[in-house]
Residue frames as qw, qx, qy, qz and C-alpha x, y, z in Angstrom:
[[0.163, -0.237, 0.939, -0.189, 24.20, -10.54, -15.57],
 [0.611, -0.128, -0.523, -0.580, 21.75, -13.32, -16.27],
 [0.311, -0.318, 0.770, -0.458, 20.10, -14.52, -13.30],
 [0.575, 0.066, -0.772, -0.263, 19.26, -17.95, -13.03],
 [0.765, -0.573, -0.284, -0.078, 16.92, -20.01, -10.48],
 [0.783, -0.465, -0.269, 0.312, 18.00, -19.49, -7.32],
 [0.445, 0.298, -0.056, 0.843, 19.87, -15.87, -7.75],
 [0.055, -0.727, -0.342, 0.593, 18.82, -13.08, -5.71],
 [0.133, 0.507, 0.093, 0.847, 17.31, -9.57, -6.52],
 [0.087, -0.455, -0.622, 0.631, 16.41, -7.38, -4.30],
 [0.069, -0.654, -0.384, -0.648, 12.95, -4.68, -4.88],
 [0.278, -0.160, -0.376, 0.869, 13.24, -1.68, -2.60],
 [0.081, -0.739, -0.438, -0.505, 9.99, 0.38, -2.03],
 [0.307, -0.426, -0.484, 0.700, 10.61, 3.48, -0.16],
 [0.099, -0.678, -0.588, -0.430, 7.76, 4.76, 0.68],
 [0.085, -0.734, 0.053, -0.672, 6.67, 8.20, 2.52],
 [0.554, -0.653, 0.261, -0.445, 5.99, 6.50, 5.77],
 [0.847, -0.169, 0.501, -0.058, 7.47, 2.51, 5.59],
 [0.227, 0.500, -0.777, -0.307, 10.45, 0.99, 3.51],
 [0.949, 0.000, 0.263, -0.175, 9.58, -2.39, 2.22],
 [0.256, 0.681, -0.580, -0.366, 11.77, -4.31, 0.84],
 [0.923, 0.091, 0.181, -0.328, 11.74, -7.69, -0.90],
 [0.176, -0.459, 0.819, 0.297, 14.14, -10.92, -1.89],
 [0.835, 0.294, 0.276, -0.374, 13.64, -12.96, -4.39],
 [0.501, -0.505, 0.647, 0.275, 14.88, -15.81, -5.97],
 [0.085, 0.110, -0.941, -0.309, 13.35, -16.83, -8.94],
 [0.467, -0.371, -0.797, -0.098, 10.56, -19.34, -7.00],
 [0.390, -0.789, -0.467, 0.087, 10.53, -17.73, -3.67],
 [0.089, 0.754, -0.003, 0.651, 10.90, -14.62, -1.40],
 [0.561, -0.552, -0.498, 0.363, 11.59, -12.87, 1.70],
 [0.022, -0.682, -0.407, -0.607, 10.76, -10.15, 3.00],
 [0.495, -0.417, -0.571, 0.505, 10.86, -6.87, 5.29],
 [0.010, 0.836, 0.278, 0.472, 9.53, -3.45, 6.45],
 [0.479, -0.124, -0.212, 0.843, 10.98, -0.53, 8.35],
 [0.096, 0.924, 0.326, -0.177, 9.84, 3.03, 8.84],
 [0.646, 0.589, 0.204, 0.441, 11.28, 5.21, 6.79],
 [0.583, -0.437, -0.100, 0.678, 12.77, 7.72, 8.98],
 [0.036, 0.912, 0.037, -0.407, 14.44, 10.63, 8.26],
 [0.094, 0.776, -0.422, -0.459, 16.81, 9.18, 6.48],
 [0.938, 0.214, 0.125, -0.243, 15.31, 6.62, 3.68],
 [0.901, 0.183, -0.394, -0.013, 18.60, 4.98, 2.28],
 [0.125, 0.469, -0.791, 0.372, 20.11, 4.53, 5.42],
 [0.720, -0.056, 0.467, -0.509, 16.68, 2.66, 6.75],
 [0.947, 0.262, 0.045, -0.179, 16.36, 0.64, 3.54],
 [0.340, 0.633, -0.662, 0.213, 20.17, 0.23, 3.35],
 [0.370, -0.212, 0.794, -0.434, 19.90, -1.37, 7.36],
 [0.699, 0.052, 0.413, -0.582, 17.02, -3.20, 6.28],
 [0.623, 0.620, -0.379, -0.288, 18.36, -4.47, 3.22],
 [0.332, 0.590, -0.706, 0.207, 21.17, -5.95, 5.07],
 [0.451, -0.096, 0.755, -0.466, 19.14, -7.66, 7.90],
 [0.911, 0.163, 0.208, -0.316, 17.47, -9.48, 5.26],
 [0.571, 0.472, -0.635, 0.218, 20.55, -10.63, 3.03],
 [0.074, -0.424, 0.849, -0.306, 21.51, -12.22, 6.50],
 [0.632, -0.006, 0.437, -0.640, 18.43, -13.97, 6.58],
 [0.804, 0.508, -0.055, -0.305, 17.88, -14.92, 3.28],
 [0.946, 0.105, 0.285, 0.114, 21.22, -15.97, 2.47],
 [0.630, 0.718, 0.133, 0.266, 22.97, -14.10, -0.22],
 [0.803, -0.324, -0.103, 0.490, 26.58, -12.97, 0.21],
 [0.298, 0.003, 0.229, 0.927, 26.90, -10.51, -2.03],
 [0.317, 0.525, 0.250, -0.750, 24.54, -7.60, -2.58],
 [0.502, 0.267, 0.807, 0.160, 22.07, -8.52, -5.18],
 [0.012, 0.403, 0.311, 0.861, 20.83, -6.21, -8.31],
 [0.042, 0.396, 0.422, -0.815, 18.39, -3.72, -6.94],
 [0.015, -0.515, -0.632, -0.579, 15.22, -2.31, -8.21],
 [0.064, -0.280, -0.667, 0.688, 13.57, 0.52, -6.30],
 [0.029, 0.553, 0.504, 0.663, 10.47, 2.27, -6.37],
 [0.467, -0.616, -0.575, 0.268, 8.46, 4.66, -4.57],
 [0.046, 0.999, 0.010, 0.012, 8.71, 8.46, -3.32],
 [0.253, -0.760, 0.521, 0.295, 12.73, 8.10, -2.18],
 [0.938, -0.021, 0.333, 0.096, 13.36, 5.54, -4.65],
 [0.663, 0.621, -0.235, 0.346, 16.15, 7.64, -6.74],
 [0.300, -0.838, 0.421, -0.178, 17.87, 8.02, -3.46],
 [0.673, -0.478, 0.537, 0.175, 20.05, 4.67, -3.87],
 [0.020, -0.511, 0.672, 0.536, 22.19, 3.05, -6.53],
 [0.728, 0.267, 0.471, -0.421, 20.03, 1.25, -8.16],
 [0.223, -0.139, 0.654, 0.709, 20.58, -0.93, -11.35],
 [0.160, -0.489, -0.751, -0.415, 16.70, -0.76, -12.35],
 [0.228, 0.278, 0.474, -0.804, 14.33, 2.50, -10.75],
 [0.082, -0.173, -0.757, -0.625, 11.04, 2.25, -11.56],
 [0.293, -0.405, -0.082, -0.862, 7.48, 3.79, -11.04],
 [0.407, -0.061, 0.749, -0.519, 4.92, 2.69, -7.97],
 [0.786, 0.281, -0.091, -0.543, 1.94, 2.25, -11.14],
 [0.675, 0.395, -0.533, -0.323, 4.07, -0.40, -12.63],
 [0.100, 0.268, -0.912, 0.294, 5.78, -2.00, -9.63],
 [0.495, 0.070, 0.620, -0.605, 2.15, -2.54, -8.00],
 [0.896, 0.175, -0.202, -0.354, 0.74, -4.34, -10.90],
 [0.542, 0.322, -0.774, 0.063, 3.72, -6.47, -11.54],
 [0.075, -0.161, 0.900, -0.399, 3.93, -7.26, -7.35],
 [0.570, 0.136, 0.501, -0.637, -0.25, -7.88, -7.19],
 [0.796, 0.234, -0.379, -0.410, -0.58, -9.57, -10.28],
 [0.396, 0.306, -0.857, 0.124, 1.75, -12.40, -8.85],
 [0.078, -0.003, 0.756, -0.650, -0.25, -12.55, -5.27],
 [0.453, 0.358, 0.207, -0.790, -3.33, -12.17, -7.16],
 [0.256, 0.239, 0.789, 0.504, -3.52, -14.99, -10.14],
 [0.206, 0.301, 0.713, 0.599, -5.31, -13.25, -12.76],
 [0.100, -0.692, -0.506, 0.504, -5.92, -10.17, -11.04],
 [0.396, 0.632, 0.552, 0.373, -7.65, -7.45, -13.02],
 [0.195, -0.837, -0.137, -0.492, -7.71, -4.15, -10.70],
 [0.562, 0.041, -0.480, 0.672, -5.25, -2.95, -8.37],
 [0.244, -0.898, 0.040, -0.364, -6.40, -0.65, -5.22],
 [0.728, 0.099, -0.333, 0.591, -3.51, 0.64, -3.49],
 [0.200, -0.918, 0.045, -0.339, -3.52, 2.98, -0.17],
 [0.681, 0.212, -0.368, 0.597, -0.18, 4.00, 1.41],
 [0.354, -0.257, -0.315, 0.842, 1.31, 6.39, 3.56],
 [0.164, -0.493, 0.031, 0.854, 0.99, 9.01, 1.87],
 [0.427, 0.218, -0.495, -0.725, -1.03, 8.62, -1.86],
 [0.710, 0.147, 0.641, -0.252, -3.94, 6.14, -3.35],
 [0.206, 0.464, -0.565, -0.650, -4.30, 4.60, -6.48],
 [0.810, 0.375, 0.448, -0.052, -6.01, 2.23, -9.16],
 [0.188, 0.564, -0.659, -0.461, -4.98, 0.33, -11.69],
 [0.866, 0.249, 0.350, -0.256, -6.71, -1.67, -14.14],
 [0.376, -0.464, 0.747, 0.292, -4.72, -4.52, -15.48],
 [0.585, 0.318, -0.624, -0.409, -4.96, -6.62, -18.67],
 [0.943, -0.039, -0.126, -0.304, -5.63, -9.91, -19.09],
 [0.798, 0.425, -0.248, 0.348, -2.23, -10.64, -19.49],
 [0.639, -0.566, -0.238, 0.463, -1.08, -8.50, -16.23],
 [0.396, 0.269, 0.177, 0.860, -0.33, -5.35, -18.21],
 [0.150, 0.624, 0.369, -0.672, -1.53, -1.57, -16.97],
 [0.285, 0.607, 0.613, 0.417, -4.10, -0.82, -19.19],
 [0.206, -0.756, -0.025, -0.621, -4.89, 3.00, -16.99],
 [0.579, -0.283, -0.654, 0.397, -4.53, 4.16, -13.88],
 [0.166, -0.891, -0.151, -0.395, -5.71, 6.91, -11.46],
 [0.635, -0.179, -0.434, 0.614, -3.64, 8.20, -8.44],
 [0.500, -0.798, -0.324, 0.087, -4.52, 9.98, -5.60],
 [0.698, 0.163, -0.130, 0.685, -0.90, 12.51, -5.20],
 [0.170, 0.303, -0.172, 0.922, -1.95, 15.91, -3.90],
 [0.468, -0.579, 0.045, -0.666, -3.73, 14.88, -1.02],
 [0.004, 0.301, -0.872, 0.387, -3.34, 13.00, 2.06],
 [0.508, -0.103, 0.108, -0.848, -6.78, 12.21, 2.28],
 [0.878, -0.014, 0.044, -0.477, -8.06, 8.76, 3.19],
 [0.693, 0.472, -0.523, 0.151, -4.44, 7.70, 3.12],
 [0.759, -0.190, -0.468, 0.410, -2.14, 6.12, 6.32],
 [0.208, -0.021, -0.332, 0.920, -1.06, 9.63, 7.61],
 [0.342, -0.382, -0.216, -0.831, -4.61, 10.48, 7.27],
 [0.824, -0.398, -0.335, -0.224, -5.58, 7.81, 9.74],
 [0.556, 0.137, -0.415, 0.707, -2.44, 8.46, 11.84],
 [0.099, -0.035, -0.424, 0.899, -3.92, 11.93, 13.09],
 [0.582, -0.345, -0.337, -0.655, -7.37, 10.67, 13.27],
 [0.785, -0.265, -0.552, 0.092, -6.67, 7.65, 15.34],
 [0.408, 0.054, -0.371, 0.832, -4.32, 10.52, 17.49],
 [0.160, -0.246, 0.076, -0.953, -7.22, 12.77, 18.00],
 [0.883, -0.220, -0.291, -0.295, -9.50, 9.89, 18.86],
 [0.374, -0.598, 0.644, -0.296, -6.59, 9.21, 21.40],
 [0.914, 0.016, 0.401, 0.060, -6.15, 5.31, 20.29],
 [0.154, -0.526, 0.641, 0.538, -3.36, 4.10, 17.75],
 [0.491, 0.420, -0.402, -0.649, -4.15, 2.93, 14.05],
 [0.368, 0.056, -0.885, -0.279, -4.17, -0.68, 14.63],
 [0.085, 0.199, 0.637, -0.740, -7.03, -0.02, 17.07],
 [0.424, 0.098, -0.096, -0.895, -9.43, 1.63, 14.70],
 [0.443, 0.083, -0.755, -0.476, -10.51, -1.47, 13.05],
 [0.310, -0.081, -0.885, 0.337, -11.45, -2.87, 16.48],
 [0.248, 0.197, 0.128, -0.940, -13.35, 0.31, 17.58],
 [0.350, 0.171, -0.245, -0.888, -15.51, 0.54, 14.35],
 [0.155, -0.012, -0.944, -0.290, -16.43, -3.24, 14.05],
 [0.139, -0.592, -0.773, -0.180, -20.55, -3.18, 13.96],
 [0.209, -0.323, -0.198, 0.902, -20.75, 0.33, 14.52],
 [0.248, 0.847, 0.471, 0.014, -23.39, 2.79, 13.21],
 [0.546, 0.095, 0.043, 0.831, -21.03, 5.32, 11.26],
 [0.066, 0.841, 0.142, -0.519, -21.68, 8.85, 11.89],
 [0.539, 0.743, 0.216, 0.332, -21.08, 11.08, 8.59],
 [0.326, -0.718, 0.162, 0.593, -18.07, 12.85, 8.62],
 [0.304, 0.927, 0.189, -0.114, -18.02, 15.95, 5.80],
 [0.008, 0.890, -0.427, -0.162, -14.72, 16.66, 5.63],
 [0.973, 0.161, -0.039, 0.164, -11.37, 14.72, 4.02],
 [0.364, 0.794, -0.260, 0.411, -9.06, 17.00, 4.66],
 [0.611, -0.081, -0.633, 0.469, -6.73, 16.01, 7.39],
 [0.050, -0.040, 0.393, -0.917, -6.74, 19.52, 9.28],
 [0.564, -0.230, -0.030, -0.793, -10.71, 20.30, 8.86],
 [0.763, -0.022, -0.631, -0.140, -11.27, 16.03, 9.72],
 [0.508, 0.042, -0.585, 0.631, -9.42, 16.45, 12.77],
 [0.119, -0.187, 0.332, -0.917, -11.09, 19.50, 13.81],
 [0.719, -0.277, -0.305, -0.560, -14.77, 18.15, 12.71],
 [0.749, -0.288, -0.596, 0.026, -13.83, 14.84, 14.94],
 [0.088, 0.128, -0.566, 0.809, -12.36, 17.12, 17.89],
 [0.481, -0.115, -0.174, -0.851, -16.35, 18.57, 17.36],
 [0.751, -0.175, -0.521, -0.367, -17.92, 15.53, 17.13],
 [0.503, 0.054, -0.677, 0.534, -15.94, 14.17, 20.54],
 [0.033, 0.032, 0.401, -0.915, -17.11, 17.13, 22.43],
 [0.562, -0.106, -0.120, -0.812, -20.58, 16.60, 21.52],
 [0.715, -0.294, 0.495, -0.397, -20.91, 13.27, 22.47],
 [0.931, 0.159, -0.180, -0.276, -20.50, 10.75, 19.62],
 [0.986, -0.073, 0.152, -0.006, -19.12, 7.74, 19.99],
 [0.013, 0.616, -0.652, -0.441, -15.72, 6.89, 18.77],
 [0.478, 0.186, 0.857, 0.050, -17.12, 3.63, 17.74],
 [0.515, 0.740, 0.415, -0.123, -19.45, 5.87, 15.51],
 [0.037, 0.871, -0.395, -0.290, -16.46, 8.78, 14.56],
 [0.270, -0.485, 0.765, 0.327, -14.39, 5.67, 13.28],
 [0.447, 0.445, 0.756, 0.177, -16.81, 4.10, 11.11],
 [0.353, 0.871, 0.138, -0.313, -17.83, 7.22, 10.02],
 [0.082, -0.806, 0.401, 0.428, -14.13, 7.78, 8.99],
 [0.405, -0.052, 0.887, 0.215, -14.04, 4.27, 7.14],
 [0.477, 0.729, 0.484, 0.085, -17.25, 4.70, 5.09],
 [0.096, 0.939, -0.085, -0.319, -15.88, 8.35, 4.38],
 [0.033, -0.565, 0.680, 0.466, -12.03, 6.77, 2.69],
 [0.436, 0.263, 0.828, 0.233, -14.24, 3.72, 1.16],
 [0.513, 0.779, 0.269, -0.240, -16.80, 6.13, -0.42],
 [0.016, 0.861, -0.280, -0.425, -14.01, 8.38, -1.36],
 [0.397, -0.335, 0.772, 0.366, -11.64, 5.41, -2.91],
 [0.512, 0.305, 0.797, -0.099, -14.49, 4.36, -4.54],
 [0.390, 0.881, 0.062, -0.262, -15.57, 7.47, -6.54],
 [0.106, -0.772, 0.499, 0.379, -11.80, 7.20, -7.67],
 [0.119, 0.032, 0.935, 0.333, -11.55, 4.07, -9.23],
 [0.588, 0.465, 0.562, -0.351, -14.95, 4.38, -10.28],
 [0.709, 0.598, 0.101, -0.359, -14.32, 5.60, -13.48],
 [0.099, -0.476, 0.859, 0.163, -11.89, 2.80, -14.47],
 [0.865, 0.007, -0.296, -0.404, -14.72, 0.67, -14.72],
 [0.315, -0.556, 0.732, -0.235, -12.91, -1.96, -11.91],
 [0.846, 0.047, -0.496, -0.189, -13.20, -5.99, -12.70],
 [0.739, -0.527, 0.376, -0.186, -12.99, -8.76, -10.66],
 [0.700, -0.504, -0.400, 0.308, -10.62, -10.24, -9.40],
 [0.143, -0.911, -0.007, -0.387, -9.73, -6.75, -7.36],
 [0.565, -0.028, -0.510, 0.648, -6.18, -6.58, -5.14],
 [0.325, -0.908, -0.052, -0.260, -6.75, -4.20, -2.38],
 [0.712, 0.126, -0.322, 0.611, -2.80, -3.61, -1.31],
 [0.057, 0.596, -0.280, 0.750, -0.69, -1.39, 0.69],
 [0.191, 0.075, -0.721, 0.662, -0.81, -0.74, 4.33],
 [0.390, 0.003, -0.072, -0.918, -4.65, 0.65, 4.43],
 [0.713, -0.045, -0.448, -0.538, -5.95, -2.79, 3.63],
 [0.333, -0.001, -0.881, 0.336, -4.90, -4.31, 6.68],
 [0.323, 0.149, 0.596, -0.720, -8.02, -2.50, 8.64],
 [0.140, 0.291, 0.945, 0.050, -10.74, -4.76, 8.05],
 [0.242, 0.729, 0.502, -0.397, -13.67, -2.55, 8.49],
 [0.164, 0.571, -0.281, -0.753, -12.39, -0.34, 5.46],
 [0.068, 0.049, -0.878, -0.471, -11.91, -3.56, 3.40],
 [0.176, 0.431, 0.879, 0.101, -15.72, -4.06, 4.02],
 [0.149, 0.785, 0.242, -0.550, -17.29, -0.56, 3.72],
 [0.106, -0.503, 0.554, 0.655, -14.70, -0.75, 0.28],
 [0.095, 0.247, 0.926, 0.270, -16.42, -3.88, -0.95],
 [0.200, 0.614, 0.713, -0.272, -19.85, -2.08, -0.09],
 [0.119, 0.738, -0.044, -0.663, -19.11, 1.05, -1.81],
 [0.109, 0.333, -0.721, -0.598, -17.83, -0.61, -4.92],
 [0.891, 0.135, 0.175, -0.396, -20.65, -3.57, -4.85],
 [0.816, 0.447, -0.366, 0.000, -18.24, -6.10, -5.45],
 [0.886, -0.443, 0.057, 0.127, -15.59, -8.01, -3.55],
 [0.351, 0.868, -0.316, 0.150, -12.13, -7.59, -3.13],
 [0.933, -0.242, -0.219, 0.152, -8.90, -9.75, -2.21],
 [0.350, -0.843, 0.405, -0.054, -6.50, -8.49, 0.79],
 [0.788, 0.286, -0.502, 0.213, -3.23, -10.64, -0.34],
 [0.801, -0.537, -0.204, 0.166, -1.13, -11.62, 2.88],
 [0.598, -0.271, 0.170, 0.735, 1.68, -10.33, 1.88],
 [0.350, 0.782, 0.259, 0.445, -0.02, -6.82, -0.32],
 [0.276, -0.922, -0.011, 0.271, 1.54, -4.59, 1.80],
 [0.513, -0.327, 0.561, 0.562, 5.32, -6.00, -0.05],
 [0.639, 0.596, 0.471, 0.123, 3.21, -5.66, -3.83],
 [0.140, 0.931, -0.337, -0.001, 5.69, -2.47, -4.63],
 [0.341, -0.539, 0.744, 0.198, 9.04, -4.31, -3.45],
 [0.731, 0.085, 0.656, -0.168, 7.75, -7.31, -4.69],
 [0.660, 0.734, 0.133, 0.084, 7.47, -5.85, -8.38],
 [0.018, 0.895, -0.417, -0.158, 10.29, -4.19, -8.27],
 [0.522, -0.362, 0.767, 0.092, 12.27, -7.67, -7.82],
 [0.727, 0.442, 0.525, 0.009, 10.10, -9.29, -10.64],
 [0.299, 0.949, -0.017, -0.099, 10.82, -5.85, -12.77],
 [0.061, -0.860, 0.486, 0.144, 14.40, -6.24, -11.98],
 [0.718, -0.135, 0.682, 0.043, 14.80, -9.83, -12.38],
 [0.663, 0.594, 0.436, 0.132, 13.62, -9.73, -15.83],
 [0.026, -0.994, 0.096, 0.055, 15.87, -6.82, -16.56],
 [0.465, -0.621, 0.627, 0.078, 18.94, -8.59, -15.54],
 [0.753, 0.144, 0.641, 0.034, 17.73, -11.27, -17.61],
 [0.525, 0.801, 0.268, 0.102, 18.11, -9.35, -20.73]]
């Protein structure tokens, strides 16, 4: 089909912990997120449909998914997380060069052409470390809940925490709890500890500005500044980077259709 202003697609990221998913016409979007459950295409199915009521569209619109479940639906267009996250940050980003992306469940960089093309890209896949489920059963063992940390750590003095591994991280802050520090210090510590870390990753991309910092990861402030310090360089939190997966996907699929 050839879609023309005003047609829907839809871009489906389902992701380890959170289904995004994204409409788009053309000019504009809309947009929604879900936890992924136990069972991802009945969540992103439900969710799919509470936005089509929103948005408008009567019929179900092409599809694009990406992400860890993304061959679980019918899709007319599946496609990787590397490509969907340039395509969705390059749009939220004018003439963004470098993509950092922490999720559930993986990180990643990706350094972009001039032109919005991936040029390389590194990715974070066989560890949880410094990722959303890593800060899930930190923020649990620190008895507070993940949109808390950021509140905790703000002008803290970080304590050094040695470990990245979720189990040994957990145990070191059980340690560190019983000995007296702070949680104010234990959570900064844990922020410098996924900035350093992110950092060394994308380091040898050689990163440029302008820099997306996406995904769910960049919504806790104190990381986004301990990120900027670790890289020496600034970086821009889009409003809407958590959707930069769906978001491509829709672009990805749009253009697809179009052809």
């Amino acid at each position: 089909m050839n879609c023309e202003q005003g047609t829907w697609v839809a871009g489906i990221d389902i992701g380890s912990t959170a289904i995004k998913v994204v409409l788009y016409d053309g000019s504009r979007y809309v947009t929604g997120i879900a936890p992924t459950g136990w069972n991802p295409k009945l969540a992103a199915d439900s969710l799919l449909a509470e936005i089509m009521a929103r948005a408008g569209p009567a019929e179900l619109p092409p599809l694009a998914t990406t992400g860890y479940g993304r061959r679980c639906m019918d899709a007319a267009v599946t496609q990787t997380e590397i490509a969907c996250h340039a395509r969705g940050a390059a749009l939220l980003v004018p003439g963004c060069r470098f993509v950092i992306d922490i999720g559930g469940q993986d990180a990643k960089g990706i350094r972009l052409s001039p032109d919005g093309r991936v040029e390389d890209f590194v990715m974070n896949d066989k560890c949880a470390a410094g990722t959303g489920r890593f800060l899930s059963a930190m923020a649990a063992a620190l008895g507070t809940s993940v949109d808390e940390l950021a509140e905790y750590a703000g002008g803290a003095e970080p304590y050094r925490i040695n470990s990245m591994c979720t189990v040994f991280a957990e145990s070191e802050v059980i340690g560190l709890i019983n000995q007296g520090v702070s949680r104010e210090s234990i959570i900064a510590g844990l922020d410098a500890s996924i900035a350093r870390r992110t950092a060394s990753m994308v380091g040898g991309l050689a990163p440029q500005q302008p820099i997306a910092f996406t995904g769910g990861v960049a919504r806790n402030c104190d990381i986004v500044k301990r990120l900027e310090e670790s890289l020496g360089i600034p970086v821009i939190v889009p409003c809407d980077g958590i959707y930069a997966g769906a978001l491509g996907a829709a672009l990805i699929c749009r253009e697809e259709s179009e052809s």
